[in-house]
TIMI-2910 file (N, C-alpha, C, CB; in pm, 1 decimal, decimal comma, always signed):
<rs>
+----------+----------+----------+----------+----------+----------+----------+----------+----------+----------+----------+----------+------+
!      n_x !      n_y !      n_z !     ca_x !     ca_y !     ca_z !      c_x !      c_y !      c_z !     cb_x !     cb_y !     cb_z ! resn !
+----------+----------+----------+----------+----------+----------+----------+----------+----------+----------+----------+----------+------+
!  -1983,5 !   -360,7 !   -468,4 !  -1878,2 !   -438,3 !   -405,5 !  -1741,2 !   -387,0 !   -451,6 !  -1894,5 !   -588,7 !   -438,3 !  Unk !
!  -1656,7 !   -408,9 !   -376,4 !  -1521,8 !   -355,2 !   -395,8 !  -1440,6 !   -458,2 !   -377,3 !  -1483,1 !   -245,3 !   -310,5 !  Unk !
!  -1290,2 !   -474,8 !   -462,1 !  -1228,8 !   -597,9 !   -465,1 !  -1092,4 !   -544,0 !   -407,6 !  -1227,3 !   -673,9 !   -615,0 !  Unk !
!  -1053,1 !   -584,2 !   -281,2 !   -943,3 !   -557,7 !   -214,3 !   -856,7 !   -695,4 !   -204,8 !   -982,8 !   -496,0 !    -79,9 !  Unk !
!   -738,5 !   -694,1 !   -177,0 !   -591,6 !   -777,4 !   -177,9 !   -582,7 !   -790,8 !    +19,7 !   -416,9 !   -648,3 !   -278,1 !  Unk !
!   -607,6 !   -921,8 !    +47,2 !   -608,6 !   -970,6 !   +214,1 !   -440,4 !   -983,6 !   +224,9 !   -709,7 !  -1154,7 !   +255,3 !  Unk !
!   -408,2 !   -988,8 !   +323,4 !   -322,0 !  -1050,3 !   +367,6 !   -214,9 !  -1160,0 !   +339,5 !   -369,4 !  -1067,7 !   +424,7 !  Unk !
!   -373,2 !  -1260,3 !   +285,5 !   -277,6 !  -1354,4 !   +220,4 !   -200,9 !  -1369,8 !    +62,3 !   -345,6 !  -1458,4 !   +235,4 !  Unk !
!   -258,8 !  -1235,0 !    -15,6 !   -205,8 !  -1176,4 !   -125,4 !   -311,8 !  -1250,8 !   -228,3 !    -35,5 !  -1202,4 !   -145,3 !  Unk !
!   -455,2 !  -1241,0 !   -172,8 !   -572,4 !  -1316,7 !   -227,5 !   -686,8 !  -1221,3 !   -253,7 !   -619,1 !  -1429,8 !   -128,7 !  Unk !
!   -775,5 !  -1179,5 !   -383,2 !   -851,5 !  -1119,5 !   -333,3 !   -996,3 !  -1136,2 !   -327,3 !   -823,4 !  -1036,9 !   -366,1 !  Unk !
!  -1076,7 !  -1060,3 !   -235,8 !  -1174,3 !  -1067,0 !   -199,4 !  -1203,6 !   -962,6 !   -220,3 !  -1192,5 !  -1109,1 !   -106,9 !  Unk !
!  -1401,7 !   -993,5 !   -207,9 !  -1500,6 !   -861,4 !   -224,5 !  -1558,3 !   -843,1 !   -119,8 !  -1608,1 !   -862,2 !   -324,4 !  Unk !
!  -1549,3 !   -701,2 !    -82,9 !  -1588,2 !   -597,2 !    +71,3 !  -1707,3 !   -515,6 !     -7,1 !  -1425,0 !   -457,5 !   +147,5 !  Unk !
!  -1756,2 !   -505,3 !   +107,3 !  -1871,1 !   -367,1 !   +103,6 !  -1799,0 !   -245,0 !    +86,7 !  -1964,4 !   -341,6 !   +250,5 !  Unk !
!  -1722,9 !   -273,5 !   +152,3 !  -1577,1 !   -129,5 !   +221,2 !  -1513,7 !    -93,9 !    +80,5 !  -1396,2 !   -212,0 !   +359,4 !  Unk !
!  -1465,8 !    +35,2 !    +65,4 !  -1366,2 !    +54,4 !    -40,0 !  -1243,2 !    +39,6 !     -1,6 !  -1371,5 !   +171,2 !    -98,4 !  Unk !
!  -1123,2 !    +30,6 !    -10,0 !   -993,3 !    +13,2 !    +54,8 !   -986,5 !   +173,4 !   +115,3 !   -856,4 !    -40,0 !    -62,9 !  Unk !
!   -898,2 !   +159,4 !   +185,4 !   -855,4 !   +310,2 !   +276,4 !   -698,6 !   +282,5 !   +204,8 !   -867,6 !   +309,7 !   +511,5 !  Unk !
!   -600,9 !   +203,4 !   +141,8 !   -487,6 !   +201,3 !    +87,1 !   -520,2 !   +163,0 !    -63,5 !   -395,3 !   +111,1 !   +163,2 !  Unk !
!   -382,9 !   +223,9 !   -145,9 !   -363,3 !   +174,2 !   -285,5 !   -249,8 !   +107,6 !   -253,2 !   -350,0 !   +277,9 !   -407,6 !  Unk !
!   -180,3 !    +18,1 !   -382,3 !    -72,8 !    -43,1 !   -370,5 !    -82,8 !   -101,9 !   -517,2 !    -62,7 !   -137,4 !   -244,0 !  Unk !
!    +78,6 !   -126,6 !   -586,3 !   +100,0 !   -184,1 !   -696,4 !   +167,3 !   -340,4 !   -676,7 !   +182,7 !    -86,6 !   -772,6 !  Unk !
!    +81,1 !   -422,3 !   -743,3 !   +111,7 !   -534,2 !   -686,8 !   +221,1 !   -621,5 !   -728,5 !    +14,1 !   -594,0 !   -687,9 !  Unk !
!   +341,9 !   -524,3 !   -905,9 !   +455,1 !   -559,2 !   -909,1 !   +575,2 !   -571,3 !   -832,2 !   +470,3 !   -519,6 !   -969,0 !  Unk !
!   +525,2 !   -358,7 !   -771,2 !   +674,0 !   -326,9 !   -734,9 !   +655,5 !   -374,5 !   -548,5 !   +723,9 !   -117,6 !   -777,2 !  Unk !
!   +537,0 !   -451,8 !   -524,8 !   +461,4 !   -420,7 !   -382,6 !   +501,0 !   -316,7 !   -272,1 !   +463,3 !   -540,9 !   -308,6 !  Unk !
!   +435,0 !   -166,9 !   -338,7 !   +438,1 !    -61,3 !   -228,6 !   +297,0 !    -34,7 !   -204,4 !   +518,5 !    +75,3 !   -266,5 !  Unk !
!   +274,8 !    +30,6 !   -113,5 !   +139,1 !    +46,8 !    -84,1 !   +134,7 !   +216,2 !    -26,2 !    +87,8 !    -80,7 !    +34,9 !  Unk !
!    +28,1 !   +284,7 !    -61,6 !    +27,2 !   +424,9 !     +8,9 !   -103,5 !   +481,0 !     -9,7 !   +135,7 !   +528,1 !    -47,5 !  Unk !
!   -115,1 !   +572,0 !    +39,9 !   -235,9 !   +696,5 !    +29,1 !   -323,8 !   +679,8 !    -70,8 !   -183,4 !   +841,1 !     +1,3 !  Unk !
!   -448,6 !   +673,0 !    -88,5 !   -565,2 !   +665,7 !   -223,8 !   -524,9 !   +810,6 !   -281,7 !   -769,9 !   +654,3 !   -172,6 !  Unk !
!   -486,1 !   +939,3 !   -256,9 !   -457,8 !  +1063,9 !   -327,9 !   -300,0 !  +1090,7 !   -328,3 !   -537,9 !  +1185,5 !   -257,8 !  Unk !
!   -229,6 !   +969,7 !   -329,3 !   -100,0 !   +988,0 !   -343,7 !    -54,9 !  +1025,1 !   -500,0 !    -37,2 !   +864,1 !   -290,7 !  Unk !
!    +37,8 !  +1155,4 !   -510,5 !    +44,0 !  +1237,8 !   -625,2 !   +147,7 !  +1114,3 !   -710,1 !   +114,9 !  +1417,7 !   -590,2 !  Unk !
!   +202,1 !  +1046,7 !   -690,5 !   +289,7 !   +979,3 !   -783,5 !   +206,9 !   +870,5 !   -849,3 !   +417,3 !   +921,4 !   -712,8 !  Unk !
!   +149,5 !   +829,4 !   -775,2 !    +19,7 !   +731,8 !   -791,5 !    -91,1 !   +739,8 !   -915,7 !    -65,5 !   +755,6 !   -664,6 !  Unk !
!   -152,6 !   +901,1 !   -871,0 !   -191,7 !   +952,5 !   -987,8 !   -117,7 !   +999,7 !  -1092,1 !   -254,8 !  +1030,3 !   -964,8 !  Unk !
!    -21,2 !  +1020,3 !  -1092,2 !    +53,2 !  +1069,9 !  -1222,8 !    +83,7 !   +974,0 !  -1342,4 !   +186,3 !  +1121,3 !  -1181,9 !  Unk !
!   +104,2 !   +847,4 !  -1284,9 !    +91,5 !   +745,2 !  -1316,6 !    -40,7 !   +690,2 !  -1401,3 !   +115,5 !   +698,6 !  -1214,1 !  Unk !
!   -107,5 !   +704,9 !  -1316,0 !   -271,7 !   +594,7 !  -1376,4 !   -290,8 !   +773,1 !  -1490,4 !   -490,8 !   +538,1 !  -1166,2 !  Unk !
!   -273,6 !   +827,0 !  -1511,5 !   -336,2 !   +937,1 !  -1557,1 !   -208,8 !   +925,9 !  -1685,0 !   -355,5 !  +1086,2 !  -1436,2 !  Unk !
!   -154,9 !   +838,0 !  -1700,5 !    -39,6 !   +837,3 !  -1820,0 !    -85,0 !   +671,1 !  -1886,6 !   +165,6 !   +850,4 !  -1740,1 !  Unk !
!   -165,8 !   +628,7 !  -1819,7 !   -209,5 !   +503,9 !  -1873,5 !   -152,4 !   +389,1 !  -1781,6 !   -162,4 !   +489,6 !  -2024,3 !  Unk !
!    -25,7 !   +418,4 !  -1720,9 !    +34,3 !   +306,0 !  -1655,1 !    -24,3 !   +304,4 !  -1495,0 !   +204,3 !   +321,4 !  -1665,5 !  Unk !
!    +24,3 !   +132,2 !  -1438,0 !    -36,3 !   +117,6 !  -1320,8 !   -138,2 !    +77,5 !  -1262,1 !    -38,0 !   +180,0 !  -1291,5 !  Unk !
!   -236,5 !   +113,9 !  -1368,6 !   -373,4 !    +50,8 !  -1358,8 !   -346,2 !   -126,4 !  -1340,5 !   -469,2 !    +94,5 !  -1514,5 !  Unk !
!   -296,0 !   -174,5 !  -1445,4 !   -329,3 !   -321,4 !  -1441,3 !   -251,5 !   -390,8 !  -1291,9 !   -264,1 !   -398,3 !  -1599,7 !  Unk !
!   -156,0 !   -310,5 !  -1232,5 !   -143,9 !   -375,8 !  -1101,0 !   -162,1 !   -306,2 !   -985,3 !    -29,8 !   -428,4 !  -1086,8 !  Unk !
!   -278,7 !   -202,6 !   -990,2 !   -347,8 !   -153,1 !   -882,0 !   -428,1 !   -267,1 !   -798,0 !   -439,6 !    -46,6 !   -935,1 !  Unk !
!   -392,8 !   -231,9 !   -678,2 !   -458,7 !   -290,1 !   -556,2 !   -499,4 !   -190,0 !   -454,9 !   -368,5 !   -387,4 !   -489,3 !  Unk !
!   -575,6 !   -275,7 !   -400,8 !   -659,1 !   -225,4 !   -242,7 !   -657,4 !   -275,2 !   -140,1 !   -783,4 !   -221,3 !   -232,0 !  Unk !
!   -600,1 !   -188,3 !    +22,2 !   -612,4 !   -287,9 !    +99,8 !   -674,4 !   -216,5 !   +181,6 !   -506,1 !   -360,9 !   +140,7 !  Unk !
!   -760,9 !   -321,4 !   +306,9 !   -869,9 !   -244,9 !   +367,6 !   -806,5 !   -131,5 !   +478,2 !   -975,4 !   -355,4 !   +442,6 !  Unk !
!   -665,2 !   -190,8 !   +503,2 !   -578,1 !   -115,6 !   +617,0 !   -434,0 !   -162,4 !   +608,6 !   -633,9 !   -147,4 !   +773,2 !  Unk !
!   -380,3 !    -73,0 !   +673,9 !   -196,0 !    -64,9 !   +665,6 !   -149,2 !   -189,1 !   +731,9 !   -113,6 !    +80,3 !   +760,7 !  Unk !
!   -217,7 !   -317,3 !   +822,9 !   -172,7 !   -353,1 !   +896,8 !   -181,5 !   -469,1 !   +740,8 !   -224,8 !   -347,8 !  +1055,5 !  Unk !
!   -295,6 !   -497,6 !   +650,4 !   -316,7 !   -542,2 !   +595,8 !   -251,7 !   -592,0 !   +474,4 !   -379,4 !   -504,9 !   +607,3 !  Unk !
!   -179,6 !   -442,6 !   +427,8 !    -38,4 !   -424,8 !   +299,9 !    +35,6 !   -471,6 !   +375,4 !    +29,0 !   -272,1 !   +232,6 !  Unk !
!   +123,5 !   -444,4 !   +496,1 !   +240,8 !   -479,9 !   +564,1 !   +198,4 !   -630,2 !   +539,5 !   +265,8 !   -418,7 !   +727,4 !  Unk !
!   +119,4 !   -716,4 !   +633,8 !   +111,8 !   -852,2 !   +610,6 !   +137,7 !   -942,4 !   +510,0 !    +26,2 !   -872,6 !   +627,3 !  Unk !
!    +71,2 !   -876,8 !   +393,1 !    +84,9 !   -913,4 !   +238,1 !   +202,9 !   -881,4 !   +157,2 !    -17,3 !   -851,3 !   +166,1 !  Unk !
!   +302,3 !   -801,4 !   +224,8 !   +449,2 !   -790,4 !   +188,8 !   +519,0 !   -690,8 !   +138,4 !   +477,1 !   -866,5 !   +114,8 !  Unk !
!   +394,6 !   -590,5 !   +167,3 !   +369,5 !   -423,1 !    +50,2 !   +506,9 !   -376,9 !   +174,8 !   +128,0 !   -277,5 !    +57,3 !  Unk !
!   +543,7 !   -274,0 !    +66,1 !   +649,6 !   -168,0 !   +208,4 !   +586,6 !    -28,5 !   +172,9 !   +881,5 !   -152,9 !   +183,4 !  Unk !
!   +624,0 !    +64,0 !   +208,6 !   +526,3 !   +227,0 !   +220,0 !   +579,3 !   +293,9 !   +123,4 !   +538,3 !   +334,9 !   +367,3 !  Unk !
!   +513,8 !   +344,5 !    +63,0 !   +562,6 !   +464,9 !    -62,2 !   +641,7 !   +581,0 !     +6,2 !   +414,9 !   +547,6 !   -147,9 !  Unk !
!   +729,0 !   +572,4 !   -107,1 !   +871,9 !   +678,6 !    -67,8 !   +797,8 !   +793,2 !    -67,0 !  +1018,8 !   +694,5 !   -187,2 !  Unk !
!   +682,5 !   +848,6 !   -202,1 !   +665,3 !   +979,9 !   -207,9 !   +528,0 !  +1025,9 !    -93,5 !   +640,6 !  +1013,4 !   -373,3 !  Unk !
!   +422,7 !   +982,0 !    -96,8 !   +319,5 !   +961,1 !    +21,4 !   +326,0 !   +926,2 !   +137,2 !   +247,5 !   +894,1 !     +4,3 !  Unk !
!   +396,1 !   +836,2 !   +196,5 !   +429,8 !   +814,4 !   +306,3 !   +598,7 !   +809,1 !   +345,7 !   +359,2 !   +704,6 !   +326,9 !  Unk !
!   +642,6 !   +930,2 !   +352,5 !   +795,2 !   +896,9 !   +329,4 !   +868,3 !   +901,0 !   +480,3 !   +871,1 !  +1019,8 !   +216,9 !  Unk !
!   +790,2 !   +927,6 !   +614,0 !   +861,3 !   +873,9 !   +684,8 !   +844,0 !   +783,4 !   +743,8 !   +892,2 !   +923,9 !   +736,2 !  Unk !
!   +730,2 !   +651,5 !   +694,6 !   +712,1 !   +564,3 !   +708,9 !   +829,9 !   +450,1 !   +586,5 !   +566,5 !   +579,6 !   +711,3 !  Unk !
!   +853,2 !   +534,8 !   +452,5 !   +954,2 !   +472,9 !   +420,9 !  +1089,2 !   +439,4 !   +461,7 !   +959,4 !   +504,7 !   +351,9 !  Unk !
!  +1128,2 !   +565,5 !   +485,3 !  +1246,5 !   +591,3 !   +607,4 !  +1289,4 !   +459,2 !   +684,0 !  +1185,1 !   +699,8 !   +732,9 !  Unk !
!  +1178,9 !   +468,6 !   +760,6 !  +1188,3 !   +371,9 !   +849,3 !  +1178,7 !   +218,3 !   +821,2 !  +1103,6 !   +403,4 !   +928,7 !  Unk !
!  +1160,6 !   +232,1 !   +717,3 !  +1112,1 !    +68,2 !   +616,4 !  +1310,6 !    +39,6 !   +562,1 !   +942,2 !   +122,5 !   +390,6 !  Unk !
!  +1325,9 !   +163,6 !   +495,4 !  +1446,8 !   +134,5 !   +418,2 !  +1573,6 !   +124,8 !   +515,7 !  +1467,9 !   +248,9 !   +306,9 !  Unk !
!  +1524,4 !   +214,6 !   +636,4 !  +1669,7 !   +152,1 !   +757,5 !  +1694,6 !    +36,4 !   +836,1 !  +1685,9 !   +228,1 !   +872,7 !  Unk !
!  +1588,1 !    -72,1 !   +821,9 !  +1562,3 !   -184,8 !   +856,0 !  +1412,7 !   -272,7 !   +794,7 !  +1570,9 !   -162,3 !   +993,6 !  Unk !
!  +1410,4 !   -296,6 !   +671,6 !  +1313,0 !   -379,2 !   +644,1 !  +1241,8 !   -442,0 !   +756,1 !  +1360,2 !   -467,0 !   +566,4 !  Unk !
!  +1338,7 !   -550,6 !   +804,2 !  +1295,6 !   -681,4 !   +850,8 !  +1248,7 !   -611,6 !  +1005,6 !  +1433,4 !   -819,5 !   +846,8 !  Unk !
!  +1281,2 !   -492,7 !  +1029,4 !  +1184,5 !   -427,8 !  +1149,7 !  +1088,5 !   -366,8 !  +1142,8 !  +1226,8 !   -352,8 !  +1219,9 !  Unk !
!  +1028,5 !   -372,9 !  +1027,5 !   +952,2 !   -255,4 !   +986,8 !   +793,0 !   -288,9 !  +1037,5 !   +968,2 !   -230,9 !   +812,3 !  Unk !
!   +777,4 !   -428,3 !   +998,4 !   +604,1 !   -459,2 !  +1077,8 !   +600,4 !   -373,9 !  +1184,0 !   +566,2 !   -628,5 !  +1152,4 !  Unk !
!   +754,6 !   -393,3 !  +1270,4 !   +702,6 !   -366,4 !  +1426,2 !   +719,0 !   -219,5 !  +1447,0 !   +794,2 !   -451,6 !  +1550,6 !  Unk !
!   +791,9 !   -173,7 !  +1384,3 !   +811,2 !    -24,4 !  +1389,9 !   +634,4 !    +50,7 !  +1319,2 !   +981,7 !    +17,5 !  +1269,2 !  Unk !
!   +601,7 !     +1,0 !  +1254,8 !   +488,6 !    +74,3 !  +1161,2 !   +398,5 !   +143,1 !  +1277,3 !   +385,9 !    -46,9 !  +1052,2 !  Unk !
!   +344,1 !     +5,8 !  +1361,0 !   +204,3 !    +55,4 !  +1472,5 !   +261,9 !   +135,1 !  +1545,3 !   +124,4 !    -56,2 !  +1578,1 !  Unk !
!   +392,0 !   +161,7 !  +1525,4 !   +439,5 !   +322,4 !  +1670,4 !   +461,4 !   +445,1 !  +1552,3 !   +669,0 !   +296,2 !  +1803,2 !  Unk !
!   +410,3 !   +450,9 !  +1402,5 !   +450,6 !   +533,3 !  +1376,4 !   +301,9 !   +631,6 !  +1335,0 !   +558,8 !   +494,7 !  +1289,4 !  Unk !
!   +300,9 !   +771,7 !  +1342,4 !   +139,3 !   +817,0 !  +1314,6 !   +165,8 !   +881,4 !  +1178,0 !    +58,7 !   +940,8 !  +1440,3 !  Unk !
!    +60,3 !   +886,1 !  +1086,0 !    +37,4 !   +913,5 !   +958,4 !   +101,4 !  +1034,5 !   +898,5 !    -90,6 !   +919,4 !   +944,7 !  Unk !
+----------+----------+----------+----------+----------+----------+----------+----------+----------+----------+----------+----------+------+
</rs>
């Protein structure tokens, strides 16, 4: 079983592994092989507020915004309008 972070910022256990990481201080969410990500857990830090979500629509809901270094023109678009960003996300491709 795998313990992923829903929507409602609650978590639950999936069969599924998450397809996203996310830190649940700074709430960003990005790529499972995102290099900043690992540089991190591999220095000791990060671990204790690692999360999982099953999908992007899933972090957005729960309040995550997109990692600057892994997903950075999905950040882009986060940092030129937050409060548009749900709706901008589903027109943007990976």
């Amino acid at each position: 079983m795998f313990r992923l972070l829903g929507s409602d910022g609650v978590i639950y256990e999936s069969n599924q592994p998450g397809a996203l990481g996310g830190h649940r201080k700074l709430k960003i969410y990005g790529s499972l092989d995102c290099e900043s990500a690992k540089r991190a857990i591999a220095k000791g830090q990060y671990v204790k507020q690692r999360v999982f979500f099953a999908d992007e629509t899933t972090a957005i809901a729960a309040g995550y915004r997109p990692c600057q270094k892994c997903l950075p023109k999905r950040h882009a678009i986060w940092k030129a309008d937050p409060d548009a960003w749900p709706l901008n996300a589903s027109r943007m491709d990976w």
